[in-house]
N, C-alpha and C positions, 0 to 999 in steps of 0.2 A: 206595072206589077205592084201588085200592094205588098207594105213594109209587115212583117213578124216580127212581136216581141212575145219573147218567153219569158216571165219572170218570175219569181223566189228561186233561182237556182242557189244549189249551196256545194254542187257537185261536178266534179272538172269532166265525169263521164255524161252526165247532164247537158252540158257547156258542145262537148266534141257532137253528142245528137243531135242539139241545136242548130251547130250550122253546119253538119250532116245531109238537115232536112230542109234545108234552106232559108231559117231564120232570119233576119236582120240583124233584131236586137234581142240582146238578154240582158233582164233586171236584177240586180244584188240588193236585197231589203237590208236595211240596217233600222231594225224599230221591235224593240226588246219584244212587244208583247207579240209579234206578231209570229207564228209557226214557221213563217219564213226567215224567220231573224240570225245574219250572219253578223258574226263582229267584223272591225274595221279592218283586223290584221285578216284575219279569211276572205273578206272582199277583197282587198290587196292582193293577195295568190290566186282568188280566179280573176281578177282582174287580169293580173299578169300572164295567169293560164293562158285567157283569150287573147291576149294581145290585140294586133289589130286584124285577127279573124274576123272580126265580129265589133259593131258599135256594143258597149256596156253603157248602162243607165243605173245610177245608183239613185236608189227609193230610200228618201228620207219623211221624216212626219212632224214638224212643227219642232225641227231642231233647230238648238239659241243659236250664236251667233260662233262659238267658239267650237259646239259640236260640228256645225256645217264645213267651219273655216278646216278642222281637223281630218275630217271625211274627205273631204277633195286634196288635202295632200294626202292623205295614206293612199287613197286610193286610185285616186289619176282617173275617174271615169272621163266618158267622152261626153255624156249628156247626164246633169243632176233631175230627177224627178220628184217634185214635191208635192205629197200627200196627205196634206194638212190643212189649218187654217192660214196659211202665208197669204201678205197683202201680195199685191203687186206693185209696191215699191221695194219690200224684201226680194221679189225676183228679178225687179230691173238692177238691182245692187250687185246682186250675186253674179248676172249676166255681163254685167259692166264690170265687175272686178275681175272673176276669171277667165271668160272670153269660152263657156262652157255651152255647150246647148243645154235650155231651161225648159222643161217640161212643167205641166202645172194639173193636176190631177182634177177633173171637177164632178161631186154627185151628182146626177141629175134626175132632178125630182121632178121637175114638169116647167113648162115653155117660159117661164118666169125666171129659172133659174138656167137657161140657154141664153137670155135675155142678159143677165147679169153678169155673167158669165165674161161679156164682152168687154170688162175693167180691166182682164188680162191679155187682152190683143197685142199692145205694148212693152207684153215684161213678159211672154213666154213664147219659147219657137212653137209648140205645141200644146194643145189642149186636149188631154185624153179625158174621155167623157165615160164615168164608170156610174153604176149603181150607188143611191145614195149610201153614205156610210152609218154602219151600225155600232158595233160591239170594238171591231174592227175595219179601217179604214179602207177597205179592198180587199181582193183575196178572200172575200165571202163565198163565190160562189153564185150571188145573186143579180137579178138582170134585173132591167128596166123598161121601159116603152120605148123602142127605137122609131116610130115614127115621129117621133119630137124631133130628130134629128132629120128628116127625110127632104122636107124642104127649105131648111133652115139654108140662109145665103151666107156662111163662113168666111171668116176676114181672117181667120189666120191656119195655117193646120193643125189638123185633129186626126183622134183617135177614138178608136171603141174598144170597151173595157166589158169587163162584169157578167160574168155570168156563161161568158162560149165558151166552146167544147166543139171536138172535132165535127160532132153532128149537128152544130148551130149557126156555125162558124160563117158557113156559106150564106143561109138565111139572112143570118143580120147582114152580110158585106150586101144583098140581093135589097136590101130594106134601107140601106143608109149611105153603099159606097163609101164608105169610109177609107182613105188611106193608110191607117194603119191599123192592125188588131193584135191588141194585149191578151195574154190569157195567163193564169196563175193555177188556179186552184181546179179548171176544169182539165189538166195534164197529169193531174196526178191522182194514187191507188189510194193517199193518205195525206191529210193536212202537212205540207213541206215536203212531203215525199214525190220527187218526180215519175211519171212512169214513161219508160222512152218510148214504148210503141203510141201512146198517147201523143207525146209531143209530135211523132213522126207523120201520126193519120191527122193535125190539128195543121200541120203545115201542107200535110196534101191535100185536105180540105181548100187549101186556101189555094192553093195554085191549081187546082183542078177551076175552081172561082175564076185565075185570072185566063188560064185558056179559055175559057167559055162565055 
């Protein structure tokens, strides 16, 4: 059965659709610029909302060393996701010091960068593979070439990112089998704004996938 994550949730009615519809995971952004941007203290209360409903992943973007260290106490997630320029000796650190599942965000522009990609097999549990970054680091809305990923031979797990929607959703899982699929900005009526029936037909989407 493949994994669901919903992410920029900012709302505890948000959070209860989620794993309503059978989610996995849900992502808390913490990254000023971004439409999904919750503070650390409002992560902290859906954090705590979901408890252990639900795995929570908090989405950070190329924070020093004292924002990160601050983020995982306020907020206790189960898995940190990094959405930035981070080496991967920044995420074997982090993995090694809090004992957190380490997510690592990566563009993917074309088979070079699938290729490169592979410096983080060692320093992350997962590699979610979104749309290259623009303006904003994810949460564009925008897709990529999935058969870069089609027969690519994987050393660690992944995920796909960018751009699905309850109506694509299936397509890509059909194009790449991917184990897990992230969706942000294609659940919602407005930039940060969730829409539940979106989130509900984006997870039926997907389990209609895994019956079939």
């Amino acid at each position: 059965m493949k994994n669901i994550k919903i992410c920029g949730l900012s709302t505890e009615a948000a959070i209860d659709t989620a794993i309503d519809a059978g989610a996995t995971h849900i992502g808390l952004v913490h990254f000023p610029k971004s439409p999904r941007h919750v503070s650390l203290e409002r992560a902290a209360e859906l954090r705590r909302y979901a408890a252990d409903r639900i795995k929570t992943v908090l989405l950070l973007v190329n924070a020093d060393a004292h924002l990160t260290g601050l983020a995982i106490t306020k907020v206790k997630p189960d898995i940190i996701q990094f959405h930035g320029s981070e080496t991967p000796a920044w995420l074997r650190a982090i993995r090694d010091k809090t004992r957190l599942g380490v997510w690592k965000a990566v563009g993917l522009r074309d088979a070079g960068t699938l290729e490169r990609s592979a410096r983080y097999h060692d320093a992350a549990d997962l590699l979610l593979f979104d749309a290259p970054a623009k303006a904003l680091p994810g949460g564009t809305g925008a897709s990529f070439d999935w058969s870069l990923l089609a027969d690519h031979q994987h050393k660690v797990d992944w995920g796909l990112a960018g751009g699905l929607t309850p109506d694509t959703v299936g397509e890509a899982l059909a194009a790449t089998n991917a184990s897990l699929v992230d969706v942000s900005s294609g659940v919602e009526s407005a930039p940060g704004v969730k829409d539940m029936d979106k989130i509900r037909a984006f997870c039926q989407a997907v389990r209609e996938f895994d019956r079939h």
